[in-house]
C-alpha positions as CSV (number, residue, x, y, z in Angstrom):
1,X,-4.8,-0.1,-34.3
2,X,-6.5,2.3,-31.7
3,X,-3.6,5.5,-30.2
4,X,-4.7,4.2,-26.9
5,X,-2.0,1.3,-27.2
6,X,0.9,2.9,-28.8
7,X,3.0,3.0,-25.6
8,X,5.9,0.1,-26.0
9,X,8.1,-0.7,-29.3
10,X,9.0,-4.6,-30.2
11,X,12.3,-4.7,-28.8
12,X,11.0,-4.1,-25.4
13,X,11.3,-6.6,-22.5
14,X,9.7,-9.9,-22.2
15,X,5.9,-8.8,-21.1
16,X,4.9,-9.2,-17.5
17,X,1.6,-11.1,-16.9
18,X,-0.4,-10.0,-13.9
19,X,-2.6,-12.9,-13.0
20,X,-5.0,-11.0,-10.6
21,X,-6.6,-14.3,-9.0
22,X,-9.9,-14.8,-7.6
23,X,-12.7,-17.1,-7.1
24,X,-16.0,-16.2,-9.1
25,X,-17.7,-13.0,-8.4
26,X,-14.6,-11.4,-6.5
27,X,-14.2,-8.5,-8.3
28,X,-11.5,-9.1,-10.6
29,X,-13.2,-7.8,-13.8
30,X,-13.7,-4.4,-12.1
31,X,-10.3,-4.1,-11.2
32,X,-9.0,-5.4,-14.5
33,X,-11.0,-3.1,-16.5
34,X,-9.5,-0.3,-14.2
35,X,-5.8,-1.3,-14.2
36,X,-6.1,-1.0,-18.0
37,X,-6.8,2.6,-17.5
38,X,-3.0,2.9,-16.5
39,X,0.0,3.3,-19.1
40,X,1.1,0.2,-20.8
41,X,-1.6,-1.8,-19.3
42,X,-3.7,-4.3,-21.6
43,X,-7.0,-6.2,-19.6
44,X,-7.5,-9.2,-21.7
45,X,-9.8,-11.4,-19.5
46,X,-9.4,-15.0,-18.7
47,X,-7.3,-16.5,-21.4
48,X,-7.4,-19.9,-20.2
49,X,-11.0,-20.2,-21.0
50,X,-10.6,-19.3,-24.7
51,X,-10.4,-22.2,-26.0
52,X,-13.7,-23.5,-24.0
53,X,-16.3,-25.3,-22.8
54,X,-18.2,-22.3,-25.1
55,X,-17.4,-22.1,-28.5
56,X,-15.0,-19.0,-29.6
57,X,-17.3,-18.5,-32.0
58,X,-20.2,-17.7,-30.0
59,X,-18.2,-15.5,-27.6
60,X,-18.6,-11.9,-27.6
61,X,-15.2,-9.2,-27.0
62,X,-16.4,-6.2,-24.5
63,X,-16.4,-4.1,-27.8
64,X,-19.3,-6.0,-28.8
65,X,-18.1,-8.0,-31.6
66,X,-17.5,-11.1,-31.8
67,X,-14.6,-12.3,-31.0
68,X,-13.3,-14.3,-34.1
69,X,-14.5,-10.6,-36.0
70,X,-13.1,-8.1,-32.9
71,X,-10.1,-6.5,-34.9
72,X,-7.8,-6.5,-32.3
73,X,-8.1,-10.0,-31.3
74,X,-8.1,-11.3,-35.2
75,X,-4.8,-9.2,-35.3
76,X,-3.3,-10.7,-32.1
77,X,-4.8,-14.4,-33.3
78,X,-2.7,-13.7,-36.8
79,X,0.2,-12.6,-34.9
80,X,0.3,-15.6,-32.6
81,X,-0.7,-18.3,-34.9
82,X,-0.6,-17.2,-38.9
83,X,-4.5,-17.1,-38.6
84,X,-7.6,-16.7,-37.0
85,X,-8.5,-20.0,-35.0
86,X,-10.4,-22.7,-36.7
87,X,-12.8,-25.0,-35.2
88,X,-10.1,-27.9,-35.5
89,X,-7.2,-25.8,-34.0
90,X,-10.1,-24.5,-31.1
91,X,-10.7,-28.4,-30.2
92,X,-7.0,-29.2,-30.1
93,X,-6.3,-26.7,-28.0
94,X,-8.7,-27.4,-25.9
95,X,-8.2,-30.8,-25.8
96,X,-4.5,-30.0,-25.1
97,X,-5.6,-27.5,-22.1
98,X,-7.5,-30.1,-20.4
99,X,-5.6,-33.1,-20.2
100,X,-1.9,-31.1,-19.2
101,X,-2.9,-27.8,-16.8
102,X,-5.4,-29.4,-14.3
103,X,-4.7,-28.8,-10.6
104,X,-3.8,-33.0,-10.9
105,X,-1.6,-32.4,-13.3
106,X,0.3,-29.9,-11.3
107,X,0.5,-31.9,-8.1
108,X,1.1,-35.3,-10.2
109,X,3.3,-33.9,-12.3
110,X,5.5,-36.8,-12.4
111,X,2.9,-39.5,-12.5
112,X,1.5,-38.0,-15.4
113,X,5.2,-37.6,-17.7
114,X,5.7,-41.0,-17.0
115,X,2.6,-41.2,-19.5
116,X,3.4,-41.8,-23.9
117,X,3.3,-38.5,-25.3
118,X,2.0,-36.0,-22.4
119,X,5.2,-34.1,-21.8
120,X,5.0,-33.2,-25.5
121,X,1.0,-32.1,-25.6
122,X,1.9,-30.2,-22.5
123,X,5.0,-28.4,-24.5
124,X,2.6,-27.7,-27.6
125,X,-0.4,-26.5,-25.7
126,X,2.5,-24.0,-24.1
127,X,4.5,-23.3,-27.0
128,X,1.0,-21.6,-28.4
129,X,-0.1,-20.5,-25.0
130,X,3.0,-18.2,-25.1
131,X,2.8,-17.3,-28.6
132,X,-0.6,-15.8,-27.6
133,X,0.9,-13.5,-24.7
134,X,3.9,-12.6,-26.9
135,X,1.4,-11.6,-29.6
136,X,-0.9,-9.8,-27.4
137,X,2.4,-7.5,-26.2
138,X,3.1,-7.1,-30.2
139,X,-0.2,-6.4,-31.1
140,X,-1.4,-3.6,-28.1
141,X,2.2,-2.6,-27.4
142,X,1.7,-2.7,-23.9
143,X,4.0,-4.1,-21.7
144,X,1.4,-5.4,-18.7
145,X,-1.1,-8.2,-19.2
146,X,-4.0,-8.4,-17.1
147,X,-5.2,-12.3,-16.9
148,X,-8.1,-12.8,-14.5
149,X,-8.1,-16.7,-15.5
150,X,-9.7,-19.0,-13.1
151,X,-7.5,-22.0,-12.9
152,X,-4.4,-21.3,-10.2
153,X,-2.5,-24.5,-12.1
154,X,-2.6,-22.9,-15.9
155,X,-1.0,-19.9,-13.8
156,X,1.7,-21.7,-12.1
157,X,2.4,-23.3,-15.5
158,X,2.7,-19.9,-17.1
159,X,5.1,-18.7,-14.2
160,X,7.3,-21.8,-15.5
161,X,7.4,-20.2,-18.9
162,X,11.3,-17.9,-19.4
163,X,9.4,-16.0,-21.9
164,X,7.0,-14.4,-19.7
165,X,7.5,-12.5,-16.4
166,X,4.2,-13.6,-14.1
167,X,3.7,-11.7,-11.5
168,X,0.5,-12.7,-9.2
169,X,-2.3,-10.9,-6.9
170,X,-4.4,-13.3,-4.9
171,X,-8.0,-11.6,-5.0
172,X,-9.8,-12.0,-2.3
173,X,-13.6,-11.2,-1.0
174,X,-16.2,-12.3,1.9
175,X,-17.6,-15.5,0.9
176,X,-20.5,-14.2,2.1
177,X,-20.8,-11.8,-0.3
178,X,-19.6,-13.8,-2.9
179,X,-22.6,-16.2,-1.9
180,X,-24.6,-13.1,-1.7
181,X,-24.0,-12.1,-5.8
182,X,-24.4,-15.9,-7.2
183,X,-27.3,-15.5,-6.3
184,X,-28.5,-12.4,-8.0
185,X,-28.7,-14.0,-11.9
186,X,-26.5,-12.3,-14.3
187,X,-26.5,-13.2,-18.1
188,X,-23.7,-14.5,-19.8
189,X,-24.5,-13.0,-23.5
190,X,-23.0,-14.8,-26.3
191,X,-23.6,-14.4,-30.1
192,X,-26.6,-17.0,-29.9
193,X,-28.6,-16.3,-26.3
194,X,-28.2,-15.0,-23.3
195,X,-27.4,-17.7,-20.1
196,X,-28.3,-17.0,-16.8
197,X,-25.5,-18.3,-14.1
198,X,-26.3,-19.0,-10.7
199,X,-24.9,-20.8,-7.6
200,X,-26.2,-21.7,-4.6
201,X,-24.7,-20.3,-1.5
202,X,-23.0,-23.8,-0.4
203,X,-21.5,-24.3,-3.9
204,X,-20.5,-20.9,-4.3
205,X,-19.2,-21.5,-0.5
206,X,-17.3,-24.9,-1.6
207,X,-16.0,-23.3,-4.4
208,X,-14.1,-20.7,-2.9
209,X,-12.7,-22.7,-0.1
210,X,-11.4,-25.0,-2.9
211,X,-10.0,-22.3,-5.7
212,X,-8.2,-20.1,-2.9
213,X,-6.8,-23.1,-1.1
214,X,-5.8,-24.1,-4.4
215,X,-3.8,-21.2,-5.4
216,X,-2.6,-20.9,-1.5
217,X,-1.1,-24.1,-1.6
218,X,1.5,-23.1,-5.2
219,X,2.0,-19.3,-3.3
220,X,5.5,-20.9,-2.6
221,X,6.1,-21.4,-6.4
222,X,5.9,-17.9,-7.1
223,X,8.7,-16.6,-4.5
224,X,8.6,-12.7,-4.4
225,X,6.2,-12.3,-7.0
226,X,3.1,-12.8,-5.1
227,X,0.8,-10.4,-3.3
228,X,-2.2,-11.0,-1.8
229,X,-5.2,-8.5,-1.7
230,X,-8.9,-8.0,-0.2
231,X,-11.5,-6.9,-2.4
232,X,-13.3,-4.8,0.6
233,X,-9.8,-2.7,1.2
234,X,-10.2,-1.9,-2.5
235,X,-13.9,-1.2,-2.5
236,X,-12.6,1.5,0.5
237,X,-9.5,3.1,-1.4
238,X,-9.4,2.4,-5.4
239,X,-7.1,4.1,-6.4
240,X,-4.6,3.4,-3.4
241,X,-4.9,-0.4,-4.1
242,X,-5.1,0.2,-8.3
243,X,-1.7,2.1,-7.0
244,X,-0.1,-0.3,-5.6
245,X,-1.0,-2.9,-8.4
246,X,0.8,-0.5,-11.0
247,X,3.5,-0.9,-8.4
248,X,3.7,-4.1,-7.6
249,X,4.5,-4.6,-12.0
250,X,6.7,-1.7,-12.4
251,X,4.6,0.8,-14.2
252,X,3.3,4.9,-13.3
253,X,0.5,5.4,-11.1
254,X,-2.6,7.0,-12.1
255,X,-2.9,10.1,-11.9
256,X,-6.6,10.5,-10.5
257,X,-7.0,11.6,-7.0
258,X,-7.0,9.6,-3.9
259,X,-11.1,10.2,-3.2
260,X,-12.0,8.6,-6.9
261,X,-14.4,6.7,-6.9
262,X,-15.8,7.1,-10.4
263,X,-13.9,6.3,-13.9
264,X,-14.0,6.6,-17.2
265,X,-13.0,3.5,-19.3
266,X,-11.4,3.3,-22.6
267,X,-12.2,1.4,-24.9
268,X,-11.8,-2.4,-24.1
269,X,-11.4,-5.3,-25.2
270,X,-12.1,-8.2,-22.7
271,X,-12.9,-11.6,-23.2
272,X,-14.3,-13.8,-21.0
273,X,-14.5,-12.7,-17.3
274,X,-17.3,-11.1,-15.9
275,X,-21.0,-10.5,-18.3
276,X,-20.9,-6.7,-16.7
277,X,-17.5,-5.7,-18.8
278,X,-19.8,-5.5,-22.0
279,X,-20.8,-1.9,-23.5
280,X,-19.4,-0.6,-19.8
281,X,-17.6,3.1,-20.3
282,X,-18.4,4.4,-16.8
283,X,-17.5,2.3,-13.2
284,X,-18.4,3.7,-9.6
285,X,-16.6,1.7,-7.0
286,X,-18.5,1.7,-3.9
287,X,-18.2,-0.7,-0.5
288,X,-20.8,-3.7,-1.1
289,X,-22.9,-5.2,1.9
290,X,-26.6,-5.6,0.8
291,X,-25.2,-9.2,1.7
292,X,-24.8,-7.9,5.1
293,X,-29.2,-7.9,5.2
294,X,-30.0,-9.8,2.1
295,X,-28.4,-12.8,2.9
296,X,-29.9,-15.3,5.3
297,X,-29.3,-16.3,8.5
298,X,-28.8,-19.7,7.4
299,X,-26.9,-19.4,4.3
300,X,-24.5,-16.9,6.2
301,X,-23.8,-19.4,9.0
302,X,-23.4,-21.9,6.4
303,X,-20.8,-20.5,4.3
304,X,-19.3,-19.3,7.4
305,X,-19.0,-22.9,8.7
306,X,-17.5,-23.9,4.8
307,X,-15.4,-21.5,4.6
308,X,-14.0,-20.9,8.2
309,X,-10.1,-22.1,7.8
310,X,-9.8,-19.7,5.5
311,X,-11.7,-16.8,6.2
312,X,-10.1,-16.2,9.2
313,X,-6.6,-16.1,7.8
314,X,-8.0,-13.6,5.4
315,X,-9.3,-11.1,8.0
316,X,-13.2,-12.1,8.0
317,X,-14.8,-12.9,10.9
């Protein structure tokens, strides 16, 4: 496997799991990609979506490969599971995922064990869910994961789980600007086609109300393992926030001075997340408000209007 990984041996601690948080288009990717640059720090995407709604087999790594063909992740699929993921084992697990880590399942917990046989599909789809992390750490020997998965429920169900430390940073950006970039198309490439994903400003505007409320309602769950953090104050100071990420899960700092703003990635391999981690090897953080004068009047007054509660507990007025 790559040198770049060579950094812990197998009798090392249970791994930590950053789950860096955020609604769609918040800038988690970016940030992932760039915590990876630190020592014993693994980005591996969203992991919740891996087993769906788009086939494994169509997905591309941010190596370019496909994912089922990527080395590193048919090594960490062996590791975890004795072999590389069928189409069967895909379906169960997906299957599993949606009907025991739902936001309702969180909340209803108790309804839903009351149920024949859900307590054990929720054990199973954990039992491999765990395998996965524990293989990841064997395979990269890093002790940090980086998770930007979307659902906050599959991440209070990992924080349940002894064998893994989950530590959490709530992402957060102007809805406005996240309105702002759902609308400029990106395409989601996959080994088939390209897909072009859009929102309009009051779904994108709905959607963040709902997935930060979400994970600010379970904040309680994680006790002192929580931290929350603006996008914008990282857009301003990179490598002061990346900083006080590495902190925040026990490993160095980087060593790049406090005026970065441009880096050099390693070699990566991402799943999921956002379409702009593929072929990337350079990233220039810069502040973002073209929303600011691109934006309309009504669409910013509307989001504004969606998203108010909220907003204004995170600092945007």
């Amino acid at each position: 496997m790559s040198g770049q990984w060579q950094n812990i041996g197998r009798d090392d601690p249970r791994p930590i799991v950053l789950s860096l948080y955020a609604s769609g288009r918040s800038g988690s990717t970016v940030i992932g990609m760039l915590l990876a640059q630190g020592e014993s720090v693994f980005y591996a995407g969203e992991l919740q979506a891996l087993w769906g709604p788009t086939p494994l087999a169509d997905e591309l790594c941010s190596c370019g490969a496909p994912m089922l063909s990527c080395e590193l992740w048919r090594a960490v699929f062996e590791e975890a599971f004795g072999c590389v993921p069928d189409a069967r084992m895909i379906a169960r697990l997906r299957f599993l995922r949606d009907a025991t880590s739902r936001a309702r399942h969180v909340f209803l917990e108790e309804a839903f064990r009351r149920r024949p046989q859900w307590g054990a599909m929720q054990r199973e789809f954990l039992e491999h869910t765990v395998h996965l992390y524990l293989a990841i750490q064997r395979v990269t020997r890093c002790r940090v994961i980086v998770d930007t998965s979307k659902w906050p429920s599959y991440v209070l169900l990992l924080a349940r789980q002894p064998a893994l430390e989950v530590r959490v940073t709530h992402l957060v950006r102007d809805p406005r600007a996240v309105a702002y970039s759902w609308q400029r198309a990106k395409a989601w490439r996959t080994t088939g086609a390209q897909q072009v994903r859009r929102q309009s400003p009051w779904r994108s505007a709905m959607s963040w109300l709902r997935e930060n409320a979400l994970l600010g309602m379970m904040r309680p769950f994680f006790h002192q393992h929580y931290m929350r953090m603006r996008y914008e104050d990282f857009a301003r100071a990179p490598v002061t926030m990346l900083n006080s990420l590495l902190r925040f899960v026990g490993v160095p700092e980087l060593k790049a001075p406090a005026s970065t703003r441009e880096f050099h990635v390693r070699g990566h391999h991402v799943f999921g997340a956002n379409p702009d981690r593929l072929g990337r090897d350079e990233i220039i953080v810069q502040p973002d408000e073209a929303w600011r004068t691109e934006l309309s009047l009504a669409h910013c007054w509307s989001v504004r209007m969606i998203t108010l509660p909220l907003a204004l507990r995170y600092g945007y007025l």
